[in-house]
C-alpha positions as CSV (number, residue, x, y, z in Angstrom):
1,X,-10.8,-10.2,-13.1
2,X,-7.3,-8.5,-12.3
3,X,-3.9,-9.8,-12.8
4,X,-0.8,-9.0,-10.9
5,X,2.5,-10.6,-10.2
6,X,3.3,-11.1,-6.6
7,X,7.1,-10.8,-7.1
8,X,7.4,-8.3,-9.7
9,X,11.0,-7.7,-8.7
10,X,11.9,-10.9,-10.5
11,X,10.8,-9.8,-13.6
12,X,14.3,-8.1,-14.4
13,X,16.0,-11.4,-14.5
14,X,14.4,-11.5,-18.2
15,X,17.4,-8.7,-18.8
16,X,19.7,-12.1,-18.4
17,X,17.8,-13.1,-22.2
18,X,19.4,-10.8,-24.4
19,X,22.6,-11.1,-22.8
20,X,22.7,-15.1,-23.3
21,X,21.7,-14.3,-26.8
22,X,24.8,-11.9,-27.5
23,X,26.9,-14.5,-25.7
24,X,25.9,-17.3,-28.0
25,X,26.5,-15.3,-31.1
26,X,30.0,-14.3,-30.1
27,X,31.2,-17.7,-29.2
28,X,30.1,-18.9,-32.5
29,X,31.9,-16.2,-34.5
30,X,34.8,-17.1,-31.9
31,X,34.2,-21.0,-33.4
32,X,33.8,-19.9,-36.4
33,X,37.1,-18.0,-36.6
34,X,39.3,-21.2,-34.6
35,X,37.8,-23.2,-37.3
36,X,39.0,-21.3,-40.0
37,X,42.4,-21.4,-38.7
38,X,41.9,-25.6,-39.0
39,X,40.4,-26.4,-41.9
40,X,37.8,-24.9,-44.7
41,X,34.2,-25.7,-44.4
42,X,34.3,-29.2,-46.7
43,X,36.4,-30.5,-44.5
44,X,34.9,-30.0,-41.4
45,X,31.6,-31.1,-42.7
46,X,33.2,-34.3,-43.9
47,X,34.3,-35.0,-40.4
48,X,31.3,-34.5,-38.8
49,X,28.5,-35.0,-41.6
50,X,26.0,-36.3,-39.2
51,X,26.2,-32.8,-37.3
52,X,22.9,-30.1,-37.8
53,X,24.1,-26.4,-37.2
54,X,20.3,-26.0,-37.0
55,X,19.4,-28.2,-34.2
56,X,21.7,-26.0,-31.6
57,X,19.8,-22.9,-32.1
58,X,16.5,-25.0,-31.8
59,X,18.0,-26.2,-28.0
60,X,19.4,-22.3,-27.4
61,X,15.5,-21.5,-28.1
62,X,14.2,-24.1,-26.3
63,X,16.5,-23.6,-23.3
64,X,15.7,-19.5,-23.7
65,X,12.0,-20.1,-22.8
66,X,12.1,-22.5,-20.7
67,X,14.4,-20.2,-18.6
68,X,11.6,-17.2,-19.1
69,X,9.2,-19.4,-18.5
70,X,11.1,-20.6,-14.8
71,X,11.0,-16.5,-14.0
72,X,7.6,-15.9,-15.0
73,X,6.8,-18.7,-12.4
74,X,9.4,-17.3,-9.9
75,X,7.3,-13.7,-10.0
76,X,3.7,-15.8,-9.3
77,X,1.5,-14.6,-11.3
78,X,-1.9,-14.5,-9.8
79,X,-5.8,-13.6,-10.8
80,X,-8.0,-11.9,-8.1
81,X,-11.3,-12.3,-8.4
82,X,-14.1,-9.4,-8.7
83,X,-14.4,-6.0,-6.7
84,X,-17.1,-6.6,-3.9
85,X,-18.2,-4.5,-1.6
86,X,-18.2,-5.5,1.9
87,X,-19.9,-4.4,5.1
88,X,-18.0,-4.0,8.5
89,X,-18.0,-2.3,11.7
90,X,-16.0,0.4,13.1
91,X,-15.8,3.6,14.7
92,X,-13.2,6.1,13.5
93,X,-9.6,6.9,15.5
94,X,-7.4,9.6,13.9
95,X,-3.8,9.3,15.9
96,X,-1.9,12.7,15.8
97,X,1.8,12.2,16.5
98,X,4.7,15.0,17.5
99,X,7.6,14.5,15.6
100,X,8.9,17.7,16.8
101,X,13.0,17.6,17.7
102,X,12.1,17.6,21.2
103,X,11.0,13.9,20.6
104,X,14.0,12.5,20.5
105,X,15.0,13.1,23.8
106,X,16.0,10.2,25.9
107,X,14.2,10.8,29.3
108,X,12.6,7.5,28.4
109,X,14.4,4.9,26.2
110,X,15.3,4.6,23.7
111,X,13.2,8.3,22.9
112,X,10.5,9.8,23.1
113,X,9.3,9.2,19.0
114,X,10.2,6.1,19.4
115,X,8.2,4.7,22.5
116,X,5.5,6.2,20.9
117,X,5.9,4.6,17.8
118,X,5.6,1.2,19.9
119,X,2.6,2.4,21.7
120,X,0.7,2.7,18.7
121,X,2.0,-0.3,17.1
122,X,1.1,-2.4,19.9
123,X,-2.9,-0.5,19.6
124,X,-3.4,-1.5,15.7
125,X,-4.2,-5.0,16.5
126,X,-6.6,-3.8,19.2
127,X,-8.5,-2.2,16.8
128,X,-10.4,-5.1,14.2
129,X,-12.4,-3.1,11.6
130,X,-12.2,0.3,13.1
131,X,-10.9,3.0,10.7
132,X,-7.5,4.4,11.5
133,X,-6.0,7.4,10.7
134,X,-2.3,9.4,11.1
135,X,-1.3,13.2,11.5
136,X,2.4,14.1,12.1
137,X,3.1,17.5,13.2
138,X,5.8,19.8,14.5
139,X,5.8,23.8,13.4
140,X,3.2,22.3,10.6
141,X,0.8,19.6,10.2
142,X,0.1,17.1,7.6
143,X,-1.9,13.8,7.1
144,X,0.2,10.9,6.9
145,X,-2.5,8.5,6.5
146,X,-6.5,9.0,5.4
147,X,-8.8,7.4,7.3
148,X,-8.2,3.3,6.3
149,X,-9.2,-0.1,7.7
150,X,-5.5,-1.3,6.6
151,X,-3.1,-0.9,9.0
152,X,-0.1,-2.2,7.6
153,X,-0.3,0.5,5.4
154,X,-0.2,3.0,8.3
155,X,2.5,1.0,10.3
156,X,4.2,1.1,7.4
157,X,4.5,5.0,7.1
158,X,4.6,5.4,10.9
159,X,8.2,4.0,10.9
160,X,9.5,6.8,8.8
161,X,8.1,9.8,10.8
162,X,11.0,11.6,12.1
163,X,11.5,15.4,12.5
164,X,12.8,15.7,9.1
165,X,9.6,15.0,8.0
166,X,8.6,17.8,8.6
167,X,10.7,20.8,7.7
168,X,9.1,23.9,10.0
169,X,10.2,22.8,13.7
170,X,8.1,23.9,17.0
171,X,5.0,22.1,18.2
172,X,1.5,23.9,16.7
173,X,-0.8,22.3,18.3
174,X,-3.2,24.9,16.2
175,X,-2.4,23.3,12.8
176,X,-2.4,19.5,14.3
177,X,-6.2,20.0,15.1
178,X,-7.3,21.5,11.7
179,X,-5.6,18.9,9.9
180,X,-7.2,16.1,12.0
181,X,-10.4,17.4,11.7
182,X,-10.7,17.0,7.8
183,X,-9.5,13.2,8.2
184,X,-13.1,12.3,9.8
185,X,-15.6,10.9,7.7
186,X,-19.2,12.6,9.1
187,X,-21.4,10.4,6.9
188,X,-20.8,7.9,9.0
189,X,-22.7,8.0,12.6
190,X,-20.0,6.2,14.5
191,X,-18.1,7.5,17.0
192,X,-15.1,9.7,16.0
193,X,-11.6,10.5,18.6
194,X,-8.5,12.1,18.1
195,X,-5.3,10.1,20.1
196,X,-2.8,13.2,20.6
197,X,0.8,11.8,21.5
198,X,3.7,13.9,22.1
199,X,5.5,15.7,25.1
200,X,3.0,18.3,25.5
201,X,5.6,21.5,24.6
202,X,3.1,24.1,22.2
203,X,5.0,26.7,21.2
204,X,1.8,28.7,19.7
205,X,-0.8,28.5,22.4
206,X,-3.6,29.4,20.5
207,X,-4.9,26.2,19.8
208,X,-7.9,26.6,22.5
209,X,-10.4,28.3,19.4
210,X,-9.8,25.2,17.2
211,X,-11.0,22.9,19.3
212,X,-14.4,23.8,18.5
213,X,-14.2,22.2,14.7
214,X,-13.7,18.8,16.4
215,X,-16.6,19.8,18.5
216,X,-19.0,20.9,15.8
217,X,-18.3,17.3,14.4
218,X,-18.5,14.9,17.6
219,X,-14.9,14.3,17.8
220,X,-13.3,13.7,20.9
221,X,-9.7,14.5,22.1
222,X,-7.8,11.9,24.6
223,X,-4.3,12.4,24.8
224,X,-1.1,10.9,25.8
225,X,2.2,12.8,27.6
226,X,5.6,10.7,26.6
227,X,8.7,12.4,28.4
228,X,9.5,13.1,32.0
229,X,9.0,16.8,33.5
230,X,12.5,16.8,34.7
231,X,13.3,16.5,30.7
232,X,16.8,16.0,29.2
233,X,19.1,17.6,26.2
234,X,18.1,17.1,22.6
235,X,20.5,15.7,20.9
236,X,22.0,16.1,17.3
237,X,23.0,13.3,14.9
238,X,25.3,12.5,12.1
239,X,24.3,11.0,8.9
240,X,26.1,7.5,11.3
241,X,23.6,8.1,13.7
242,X,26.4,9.3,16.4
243,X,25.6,12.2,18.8
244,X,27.6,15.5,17.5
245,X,26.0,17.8,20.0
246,X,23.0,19.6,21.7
247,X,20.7,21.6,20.3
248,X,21.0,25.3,21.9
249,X,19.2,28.3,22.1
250,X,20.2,32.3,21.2
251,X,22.4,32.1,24.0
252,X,24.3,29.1,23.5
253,X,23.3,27.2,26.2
254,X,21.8,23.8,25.3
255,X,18.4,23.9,24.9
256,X,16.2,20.9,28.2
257,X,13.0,19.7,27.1
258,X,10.4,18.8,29.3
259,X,7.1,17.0,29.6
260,X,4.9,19.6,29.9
261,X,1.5,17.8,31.0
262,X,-0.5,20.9,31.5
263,X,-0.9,21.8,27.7
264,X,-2.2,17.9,27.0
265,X,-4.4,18.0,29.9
266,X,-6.1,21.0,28.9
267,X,-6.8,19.9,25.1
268,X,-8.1,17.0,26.4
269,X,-10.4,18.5,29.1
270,X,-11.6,21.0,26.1
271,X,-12.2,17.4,23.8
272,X,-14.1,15.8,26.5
273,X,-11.9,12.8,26.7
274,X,-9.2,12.1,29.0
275,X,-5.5,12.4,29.5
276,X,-2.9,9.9,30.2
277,X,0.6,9.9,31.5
278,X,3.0,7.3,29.8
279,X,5.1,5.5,32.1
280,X,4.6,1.8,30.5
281,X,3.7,0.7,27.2
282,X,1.7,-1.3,29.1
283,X,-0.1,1.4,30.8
284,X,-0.5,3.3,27.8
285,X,-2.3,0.2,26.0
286,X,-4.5,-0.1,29.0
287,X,-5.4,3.4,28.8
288,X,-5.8,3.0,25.2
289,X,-7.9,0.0,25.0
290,X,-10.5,1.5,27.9
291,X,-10.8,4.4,25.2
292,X,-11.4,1.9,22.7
293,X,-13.5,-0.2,24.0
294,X,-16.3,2.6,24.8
295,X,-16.7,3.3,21.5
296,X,-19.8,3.7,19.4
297,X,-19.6,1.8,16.1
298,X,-21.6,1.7,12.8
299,X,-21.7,0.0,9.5
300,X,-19.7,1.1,6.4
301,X,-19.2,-0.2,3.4
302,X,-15.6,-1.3,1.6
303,X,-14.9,-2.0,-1.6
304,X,-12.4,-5.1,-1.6
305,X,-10.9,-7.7,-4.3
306,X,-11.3,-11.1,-3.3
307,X,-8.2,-13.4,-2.7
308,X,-5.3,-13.6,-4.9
309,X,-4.9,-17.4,-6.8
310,X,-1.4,-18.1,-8.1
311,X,-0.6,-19.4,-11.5
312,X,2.9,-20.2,-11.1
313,X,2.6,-23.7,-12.0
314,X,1.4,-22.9,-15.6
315,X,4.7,-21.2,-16.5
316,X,6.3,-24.1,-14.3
317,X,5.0,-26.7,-16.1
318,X,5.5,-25.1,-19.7
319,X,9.5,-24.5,-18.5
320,X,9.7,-27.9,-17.8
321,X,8.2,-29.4,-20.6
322,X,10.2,-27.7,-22.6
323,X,13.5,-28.7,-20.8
324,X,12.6,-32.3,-21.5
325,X,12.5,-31.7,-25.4
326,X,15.5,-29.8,-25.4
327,X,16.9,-32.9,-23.4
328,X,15.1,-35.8,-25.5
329,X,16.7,-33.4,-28.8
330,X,20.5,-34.6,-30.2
331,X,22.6,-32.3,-32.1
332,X,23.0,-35.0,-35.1
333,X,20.9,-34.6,-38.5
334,X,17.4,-36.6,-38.4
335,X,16.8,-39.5,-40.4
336,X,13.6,-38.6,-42.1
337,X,14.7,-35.3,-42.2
338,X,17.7,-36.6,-44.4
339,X,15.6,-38.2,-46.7
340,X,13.6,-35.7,-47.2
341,X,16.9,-33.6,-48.3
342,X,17.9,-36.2,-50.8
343,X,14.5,-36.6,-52.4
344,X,15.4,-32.4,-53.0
345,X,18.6,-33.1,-54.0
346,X,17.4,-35.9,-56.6
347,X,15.0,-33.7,-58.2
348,X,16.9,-31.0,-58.7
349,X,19.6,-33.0,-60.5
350,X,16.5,-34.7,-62.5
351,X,15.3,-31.5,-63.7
352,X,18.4,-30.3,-63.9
């Protein structure tokens, strides 16, 4: 059995505890003080006899837990059941995206990174049980996300690729396929592709020899060309997000990317797949889906925990049980508790 909290977050409200508790102790050495200035102790317990100092710390206590108790309930506290391992279908998709500067261009709105960010948002429904995987590269490659049936996990890190991810700019298209290559899983006999998206610019061009790794391991290339091949200015940004400029070259002169479709079409003639030019989202997932839907699958195995139940109500339930006794409880002294003091008091004096 595991336990978790689904709000952790709230947690840090218990920091308010310690802070009520240093409140409570100054005002009562505040009280204390003003009723020095009034009158001496005798006197003030003659005109309130029926009063028990005790009793307020028992409500401070009472109210103190009840408010942990109201956080602990706030956070959910859940049990998941055992580990199991579970058996689904899938073929394996390894999505390589250029975050190179020359993505940001705005030849197609609102850029180039970001229509492709959509196009493979839009795909990760399409794609049930199959195991996805992400490479980002520019002048280097790196693997984003392993092979994983969860994709909110890898929509999750998509939406942070930008070209400062990556620090070496340029487009190797050499170091993208290596990296891919390691990301498939050749245990499994299902059918393995590599999505290549980006504006087709390789500023190596000796990618041709590494294509024959993905080969040796039954991967397939099908690629996608964002950008248009009459191109447009890269611009440069502020920390605001305003354009400050253009990137430029030795010269000076401001550097015009372009679509370059011959580079994509070629890697994907060498992958045996196929190569698509964006013009629509919808297009692209058309394209996309075709891909998919030819796919080979096999059974694997997963290991996953079985649903979450939450517990809140226990630490609901205690919180307000102990709100009612705190309510139900009077500041003034108790009678049986009085006699018990006097039957003291008696004795004492007896013995005495």
């Amino acid at each position: 059995m595991t336990f978790r909290f689904e709000h952790s977050e709230m947690l840090h409200a218990l920091w308010v505890l310690p802070l009520l508790l240093g409140w409570r102790l100054y005002l009562l050495w505040w009280a204390k003080r003003q009723r020095a200035k009034f009158a001496n102790h005798k006197a003030i317990w003659r005109l309130a006899p029926q009063r028990d100092a005790s009793k307020s710390w028992v409500k401070f206590i009472l109210r103190s837990l009840a408010l942990t108790g109201l956080i602990i309930a706030a956070a959910n506290p859940q049990q998941g059941g055992k580990v199991e391992n579970q058996t689904i279908t899938g073929a394996q998709l390894v999505f390589a995206l250029d975050v190179s500067r020359s993505m940001l261009v705005e030849d197609v709105q609102p850029n180039r990174l970001e229509r492709a960010r959509q196009l493979i948002n839009r795909m990760l429904p399409q794609m049930s049980n199959d195991q996805v995987g992400l490479v980002a590269f520019a002048g280097k490659a790196f693997p984003v996300v392993p092979l994983t049936p969860d994709k909110s996990s890898l929509a999750m890190q998509l939406r942070n690729l930008d070209p400062t991810s990556i620090s070496a700019q340029g487009t190797n298209f050499s170091a993208m396929i290596s990296t891919a290559a390691t990301l498939f899983n050749q245990s499994i006999p299902s059918d393995r592709i590599l999505i290549v998206i980006g504006d087709g610019e390789d500023h190596e061009g000796n990618w041709k020899d590494r294509v024959d790794v993905l080969r040796k391991i039954d991967v397939r290339v099908f690629t996608v060309g964002i950008g248009t091949e009459k191109g447009g200015l890269i611009p440069e940004r502020n920390s605001q997000g305003r354009v400050t400029g253009y990137v430029k070259d030795k010269t000076g002169s401001a550097v015009v990317s372009r679509l370059e479709p011959k580079t994509l079409q070629e890697l994907a003639d060498y992958g045996d797949g196929d190569y698509h030019f964006l013009t629509s989202l919808q297009g692209g997932e058309q394209f996309l889906k075709n891909v998919i839907a030819g796919l080979g699958r096999s059974e694997f195995e997963r290991k996953i925990f079985t649903t979450y139940q939450s517990q809140y109500q226990w630490p609901l339930s205690f919180a307000l049980f102990l709100l009612c006794i705190e309510w139900l409880m009077f500041e003034k002294k108790t009678r049986w508790l009085q006699r018990i003091q006097s039957i003291g008091k008696q004795k004492s004096s007896d013995n005495g």
